[in-house]
C-alpha positions in Angstrom: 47.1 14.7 -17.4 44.0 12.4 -17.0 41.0 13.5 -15.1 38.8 10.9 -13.8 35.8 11.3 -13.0 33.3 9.0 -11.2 29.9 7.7 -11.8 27.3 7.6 -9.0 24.7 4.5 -8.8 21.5 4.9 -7.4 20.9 1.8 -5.3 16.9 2.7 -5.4 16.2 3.2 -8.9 19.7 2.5 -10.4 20.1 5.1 -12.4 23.5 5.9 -13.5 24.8 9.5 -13.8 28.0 11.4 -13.9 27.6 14.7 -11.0 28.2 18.3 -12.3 28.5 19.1 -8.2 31.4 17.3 -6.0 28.5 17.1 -3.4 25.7 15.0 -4.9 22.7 15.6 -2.6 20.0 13.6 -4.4 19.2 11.4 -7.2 18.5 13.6 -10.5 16.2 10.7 -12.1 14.1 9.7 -8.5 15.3 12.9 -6.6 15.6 10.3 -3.4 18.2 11.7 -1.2 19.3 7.7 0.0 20.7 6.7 -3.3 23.7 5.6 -2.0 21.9 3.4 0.5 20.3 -0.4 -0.7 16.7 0.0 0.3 15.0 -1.7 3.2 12.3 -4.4 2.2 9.9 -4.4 5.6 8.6 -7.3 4.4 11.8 -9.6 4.7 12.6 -7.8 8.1 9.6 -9.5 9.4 8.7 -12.4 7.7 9.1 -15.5 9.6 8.1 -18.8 9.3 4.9 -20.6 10.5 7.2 -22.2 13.0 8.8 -19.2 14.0 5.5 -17.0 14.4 4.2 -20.6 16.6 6.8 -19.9 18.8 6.7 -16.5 19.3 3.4 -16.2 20.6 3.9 -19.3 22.5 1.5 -21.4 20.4 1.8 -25.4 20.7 0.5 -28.2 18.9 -3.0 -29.6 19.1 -2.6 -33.0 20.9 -6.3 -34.4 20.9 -8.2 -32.9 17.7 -11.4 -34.4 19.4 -11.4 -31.2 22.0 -12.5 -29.0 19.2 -15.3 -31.4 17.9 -17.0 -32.0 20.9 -17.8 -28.7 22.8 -19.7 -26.7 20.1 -23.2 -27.7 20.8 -24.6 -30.7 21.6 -22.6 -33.5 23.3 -22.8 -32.1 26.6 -24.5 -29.2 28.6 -21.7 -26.5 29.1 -24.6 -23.7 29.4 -23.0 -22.0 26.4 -26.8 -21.1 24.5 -27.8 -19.9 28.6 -24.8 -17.5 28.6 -25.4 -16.3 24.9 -29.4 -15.2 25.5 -28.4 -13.9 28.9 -25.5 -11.4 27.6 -28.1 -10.7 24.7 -30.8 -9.8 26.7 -28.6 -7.3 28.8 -28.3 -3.6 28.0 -25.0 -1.8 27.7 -24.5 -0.9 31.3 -24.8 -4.7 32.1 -28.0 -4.8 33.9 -31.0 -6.6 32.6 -33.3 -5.5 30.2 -37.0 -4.8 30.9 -39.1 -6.8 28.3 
């Protein structure tokens, strides 16, 4: 009469090991109790591509690279430095400040 007995893998830290219980609870060498499971990478779950991520939050091409050249100062008068020193001379509650 043979008696077989089986080897258990670890799929975490692949240890090998032959179990002196018929219920094997844990791994003896990492003691994780999901060695009979392949583990999870979070990374690869979420990684997507630059196209993908685009997409998802609805991102499109730029069309004319010129927009971004010609707003940030100079060129013409959007009152963006009026707007700065006004929100910089205002206290926290919004009103303004007594100089």
């Amino acid at each position: 009469m043979e008696v077989k007995i089986k080897k258990i893998h670890c799929y975490r830290c692949g240890h090998d090991w032959v179990p002196r219980k018929s219920r094997v609870v844990i791994c003896p060498k990492c003691k994780s109790p999901y060695f009979d499971r392949e583990k999870k990478s979070k990374r690869s779950e979420k990684h997507l591509t630059i196209d993908k991520l685009a997409e998802s939050q609805n991102v499109k091409p730029m069309v004319d690279m010129r927009a971004l050249f010609c707003t940030w100062p100079g060129g013409e008068d959007d009152d963006f430095e009026e707007a700065i020193n006004e929100l910089r001379h205002r206290n926290t509650a919004g009103e303004e400040r007594k100089t």
